[in-house]
C-alpha positions in Angstrom: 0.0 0.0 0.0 1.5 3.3 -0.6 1.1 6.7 1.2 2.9 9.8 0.9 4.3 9.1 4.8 3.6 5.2 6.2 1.5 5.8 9.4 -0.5 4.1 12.0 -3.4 5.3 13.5 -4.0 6.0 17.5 -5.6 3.2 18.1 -2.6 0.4 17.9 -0.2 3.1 19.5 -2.7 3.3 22.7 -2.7 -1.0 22.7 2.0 -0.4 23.1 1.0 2.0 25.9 -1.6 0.0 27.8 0.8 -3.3 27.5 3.7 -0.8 28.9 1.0 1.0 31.7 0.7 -2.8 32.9 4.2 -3.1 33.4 4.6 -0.1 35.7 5.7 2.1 32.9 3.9 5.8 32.4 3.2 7.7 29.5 6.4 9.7 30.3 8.3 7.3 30.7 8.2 5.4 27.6 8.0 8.4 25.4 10.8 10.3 26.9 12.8 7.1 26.0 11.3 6.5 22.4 12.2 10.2 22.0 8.8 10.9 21.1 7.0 14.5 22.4 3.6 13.7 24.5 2.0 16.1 21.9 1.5 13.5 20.1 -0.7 11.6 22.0 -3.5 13.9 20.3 -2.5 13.4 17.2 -5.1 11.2 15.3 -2.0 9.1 13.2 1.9 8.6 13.6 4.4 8.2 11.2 5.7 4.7 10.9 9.0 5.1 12.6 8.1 6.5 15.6 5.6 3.6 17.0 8.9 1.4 16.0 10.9 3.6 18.4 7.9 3.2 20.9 8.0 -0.9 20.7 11.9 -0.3 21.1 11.7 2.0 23.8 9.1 -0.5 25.6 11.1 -3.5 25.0 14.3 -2.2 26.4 12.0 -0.7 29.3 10.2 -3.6 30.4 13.3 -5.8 29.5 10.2 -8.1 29.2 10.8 -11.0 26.3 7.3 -11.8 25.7 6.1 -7.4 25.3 4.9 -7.9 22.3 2.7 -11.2 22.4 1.1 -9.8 25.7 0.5 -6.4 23.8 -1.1 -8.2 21.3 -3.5 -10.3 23.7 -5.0 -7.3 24.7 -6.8 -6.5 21.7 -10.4 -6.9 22.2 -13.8 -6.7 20.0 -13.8 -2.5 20.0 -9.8 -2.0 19.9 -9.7 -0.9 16.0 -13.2 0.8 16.1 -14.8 0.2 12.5 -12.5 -2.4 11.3 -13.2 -4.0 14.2 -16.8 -4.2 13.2 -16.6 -4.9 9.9 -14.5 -7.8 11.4 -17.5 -9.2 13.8 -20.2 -8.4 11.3 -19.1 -10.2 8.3 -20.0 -13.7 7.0 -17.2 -15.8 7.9 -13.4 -15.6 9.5 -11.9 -15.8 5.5 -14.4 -12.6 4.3 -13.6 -10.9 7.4 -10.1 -11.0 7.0 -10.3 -10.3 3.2 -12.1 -7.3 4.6 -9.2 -6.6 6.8 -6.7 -6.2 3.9 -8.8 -3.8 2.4 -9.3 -1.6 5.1 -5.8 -2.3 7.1 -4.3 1.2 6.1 -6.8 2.8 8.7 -5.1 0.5 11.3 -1.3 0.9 10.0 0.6 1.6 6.8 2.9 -0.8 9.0 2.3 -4.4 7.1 0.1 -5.9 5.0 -1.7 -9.6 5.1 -2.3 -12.3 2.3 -3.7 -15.8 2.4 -2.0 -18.3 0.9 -4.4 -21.3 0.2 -4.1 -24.9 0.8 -6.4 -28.2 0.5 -7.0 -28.5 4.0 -5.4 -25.4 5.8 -4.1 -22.1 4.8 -1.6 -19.1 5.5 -2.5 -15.9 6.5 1.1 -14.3 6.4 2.1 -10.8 7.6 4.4 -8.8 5.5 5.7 -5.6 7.7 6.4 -2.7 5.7 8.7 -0.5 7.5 9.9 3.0 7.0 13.7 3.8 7.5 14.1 1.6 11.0 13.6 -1.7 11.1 10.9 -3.2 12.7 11.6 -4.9 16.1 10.5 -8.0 16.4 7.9 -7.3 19.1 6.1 -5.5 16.3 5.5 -8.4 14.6 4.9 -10.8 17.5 2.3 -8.6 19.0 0.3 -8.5 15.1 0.2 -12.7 15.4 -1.1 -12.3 18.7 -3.7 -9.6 18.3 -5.2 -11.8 15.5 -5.5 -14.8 17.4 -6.8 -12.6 20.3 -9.1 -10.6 17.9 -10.7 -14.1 16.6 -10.9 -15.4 19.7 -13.4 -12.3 20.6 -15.9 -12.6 17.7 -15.8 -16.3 17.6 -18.3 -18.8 19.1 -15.4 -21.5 19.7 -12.0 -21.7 20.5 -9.9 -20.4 17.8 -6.5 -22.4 17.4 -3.9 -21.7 14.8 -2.9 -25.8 13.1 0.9 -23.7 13.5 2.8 -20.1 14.1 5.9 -19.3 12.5 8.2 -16.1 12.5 11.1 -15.0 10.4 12.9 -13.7 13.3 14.8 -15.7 16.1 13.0 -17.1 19.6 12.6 -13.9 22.1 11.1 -15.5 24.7 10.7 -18.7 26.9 8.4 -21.3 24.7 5.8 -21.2 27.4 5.1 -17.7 26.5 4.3 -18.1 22.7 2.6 -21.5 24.2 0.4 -19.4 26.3 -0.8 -17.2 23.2 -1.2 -19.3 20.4 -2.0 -22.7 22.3 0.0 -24.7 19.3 3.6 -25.2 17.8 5.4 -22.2 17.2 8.7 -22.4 15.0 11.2 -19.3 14.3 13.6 -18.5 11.6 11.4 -19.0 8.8 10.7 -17.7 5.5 8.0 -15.4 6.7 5.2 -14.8 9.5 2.5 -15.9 9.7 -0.5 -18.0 11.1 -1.4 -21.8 9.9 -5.7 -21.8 10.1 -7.5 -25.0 8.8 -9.7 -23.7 6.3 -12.9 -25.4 8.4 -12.2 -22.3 10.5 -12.1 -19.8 8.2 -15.3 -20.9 6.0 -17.0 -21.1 9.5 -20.2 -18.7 10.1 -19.4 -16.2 12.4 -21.9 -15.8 14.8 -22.8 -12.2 15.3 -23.1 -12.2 11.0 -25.3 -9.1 9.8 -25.1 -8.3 6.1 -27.3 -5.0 6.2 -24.8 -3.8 9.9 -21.5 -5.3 7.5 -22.4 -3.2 3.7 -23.2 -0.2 6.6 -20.0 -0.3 8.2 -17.9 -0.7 4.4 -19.5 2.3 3.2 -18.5 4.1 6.3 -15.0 2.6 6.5 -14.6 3.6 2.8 -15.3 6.9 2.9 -12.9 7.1 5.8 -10.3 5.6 4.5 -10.9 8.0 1.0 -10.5 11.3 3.5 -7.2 9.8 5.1 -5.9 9.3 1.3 -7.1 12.5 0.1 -3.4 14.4 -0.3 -2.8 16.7 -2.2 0.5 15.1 -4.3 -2.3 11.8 -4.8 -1.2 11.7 -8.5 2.5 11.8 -7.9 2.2 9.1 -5.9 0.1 7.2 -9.0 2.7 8.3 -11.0 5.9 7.3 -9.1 4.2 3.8 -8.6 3.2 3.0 -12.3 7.1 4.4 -13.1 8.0 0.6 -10.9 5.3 -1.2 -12.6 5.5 -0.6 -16.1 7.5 -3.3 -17.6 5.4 -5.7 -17.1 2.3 -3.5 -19.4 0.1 -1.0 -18.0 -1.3 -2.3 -14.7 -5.3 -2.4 -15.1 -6.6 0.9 -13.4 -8.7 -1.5 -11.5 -5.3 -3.0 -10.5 -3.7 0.5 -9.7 -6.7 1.5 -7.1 -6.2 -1.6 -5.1 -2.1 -0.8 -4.5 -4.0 2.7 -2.7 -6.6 0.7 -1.2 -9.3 1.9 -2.8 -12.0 1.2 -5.3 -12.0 1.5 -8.9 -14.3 4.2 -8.7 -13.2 6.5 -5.7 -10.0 5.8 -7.3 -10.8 7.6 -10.6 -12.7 10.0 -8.9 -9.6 11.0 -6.8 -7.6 11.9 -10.3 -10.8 13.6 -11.3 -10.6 15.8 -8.2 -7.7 16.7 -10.1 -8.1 17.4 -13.7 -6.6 14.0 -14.8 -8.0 10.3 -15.9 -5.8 7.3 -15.1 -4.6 7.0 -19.1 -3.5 10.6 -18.8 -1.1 9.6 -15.9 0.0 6.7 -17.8 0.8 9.0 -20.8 2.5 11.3 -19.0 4.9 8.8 -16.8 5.3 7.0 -20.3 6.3 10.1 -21.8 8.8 10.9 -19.1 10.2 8.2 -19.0 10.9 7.5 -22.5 12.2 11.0 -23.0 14.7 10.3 -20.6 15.7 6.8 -21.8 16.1 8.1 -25.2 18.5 11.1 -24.7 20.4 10.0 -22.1 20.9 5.8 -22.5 22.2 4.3 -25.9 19.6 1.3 -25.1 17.8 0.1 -28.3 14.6 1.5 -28.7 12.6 -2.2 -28.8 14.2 -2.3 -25.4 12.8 1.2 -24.5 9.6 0.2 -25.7 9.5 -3.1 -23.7 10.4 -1.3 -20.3 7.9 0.9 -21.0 5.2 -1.7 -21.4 4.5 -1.3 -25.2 3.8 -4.3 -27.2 6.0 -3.5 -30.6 8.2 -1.0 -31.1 6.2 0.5 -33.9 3.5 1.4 -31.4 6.2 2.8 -29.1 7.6 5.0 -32.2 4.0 6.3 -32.7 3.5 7.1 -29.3 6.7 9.3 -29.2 6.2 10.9 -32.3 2.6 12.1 -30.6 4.6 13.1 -27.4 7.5 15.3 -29.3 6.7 15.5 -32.6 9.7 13.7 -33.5 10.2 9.7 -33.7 12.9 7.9 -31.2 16.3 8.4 -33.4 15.8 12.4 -33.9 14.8 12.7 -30.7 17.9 11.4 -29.7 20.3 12.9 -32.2 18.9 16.5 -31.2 19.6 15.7 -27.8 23.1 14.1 -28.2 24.4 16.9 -30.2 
């Protein structure tokens, strides 16, 4: 997902301070430490990096191995207000976590989900996305625990993961993650994530409303359109197609998911702004091809393919719309 600045809203930063409040720790305290100013504490969002100074200033603080699972277990059915009810009003455990992904940036820019399907059980991996420090592994710990926490809340059974993994090395005593998860728990891995036998997550969940679930989308989505609503919107749609065009021109459909949002708020957001999604795609085409042109002696067909264009010829037309000159003038102007 990509934002001008990667931040996480209020609500995850109040569940590092309650797990740190339990362990003797005040507001003061832990913030002094992080190097964080107490103003913030009325801000409605942080940047990225300074709830990862706040898990490192807790950890060091509490010297507590097992912070961030037991920050993670306190998450309960209200602790991520409307995602939280989108969560308990949905069908079932998979919809509600397919739910989740889409609406995760009004929890945290911090990480991102995906379920990897299997016959019998699945994956539900976590993929942190960090700004310039790196995460500490609390961070990750506590997100694995506030799921299984989280589940356990708007389930009618006892939700048990078939397995946990973590890319990161033990912290704690076994017992601890034991204690959490209530299953095998290995470390070192390829990624993060949560094993869940698929019975689980096609089962009905039992507080299901359809009518209270569409309400709280539409609610959700109009949210989470206001907290993406910046100014430089189409720079940021233009620096991501710039990574994405050699494989073609991503669907706009395609392009509106990487912002989290629909196809249609999406368009309307460039709109807003004087511009249709094939405009931007012209213009970061153009760009970039003026560049590659003058200032690289790649072959054009490779220029074209880079670019996403299907034949050269159509790359040479394009150009010659662009500048009013075709690849090799452009060029020789430039070079001379």
């Amino acid at each position: 997902m990509l934002t001008a600045q990667a931040s996480v809203s209020m609500s995850w930063i109040n569940t590092v301070l309650a797990a740190a409040e339990r362990h003797g720790l005040s507001r003061t305290q832990l913030l002094a430490h992080a190097g964080v100013g107490a103003q913030q504490l009325s801000d409605e969002r942080w940047p990225i990096d300074d709830i990862t100074r706040l898990w490192r200033a807790a950890a060091e603080l509490t010297q507590d191995p097992g912070f961030g699972l037991k920050a993670g277990s306190l998450v309960g059915p209200a602790s991520f207000n409307v995602v939280s009810f989108i969560f308990q009003s949905s069908p079932t455990l998979r919809e509600a976590i397919a739910l989740v992904q889409k609406f995760q940036r009004l929890i945290s820019d911090g990480g991102r989900f995906q379920i990897v399907g299997g016959d019998d059980k699945s994956w539900l991996i976590y993929h942190p996305q960090q700004g310039e420090l790196a995460f500490s592994p609390h961070q990750i710990e506590a997100v694995l625990a506030a799921v299984v926490s989280f589940s356990r809340w708007v389930t009618d059974h006892r939700f048990v993961p078939a397995r946990v993994q973590f890319s990161h090395s033990q912290l704690g005593p076994l017992a601890g993650y034991q204690t959490v998860f209530q299953t095998g728990v290995d470390f070192t891995q390829a990624f993060s994530g949560l094993q869940l036998d698929n019975t689980l997550l096609d089962r009905a969940l039992p507080q299901a409303d359809t009518q209270l679930a569409a309400m709280h989308r539409e609610y959700a989505a109009a949210r989470l359109a206001a907290l993406s609503d910046t100014p430089d919107f189409p720079a940021q749609v233009r620096h991501w197609l710039g990574t994405n065009l050699a494989t073609g021109v991503p669907e706009r459909s395609a392009a509106a998911e990487q912002f989290a949002l629909s196809d249609r708020v999406f368009a309307r957001r460039l709109q807003s702004q004087g511009l249709s999604y094939s405009d931007v795609v012209d213009a970061v085409r153009k760009e970039a091809a003026c560049a590659a042109v003058a200032d690289t002696d790649d072959t054009f067909v490779d220029i074209a393919q880079r670019l996403g264009f299907s034949e050269a010829s159509a790359f040479n037309r394009a150009f010659k719309r662009w500048t009013g000159n075709s690849p090799g003038e452009w060029r020789g102007a430039q070079q001379s």
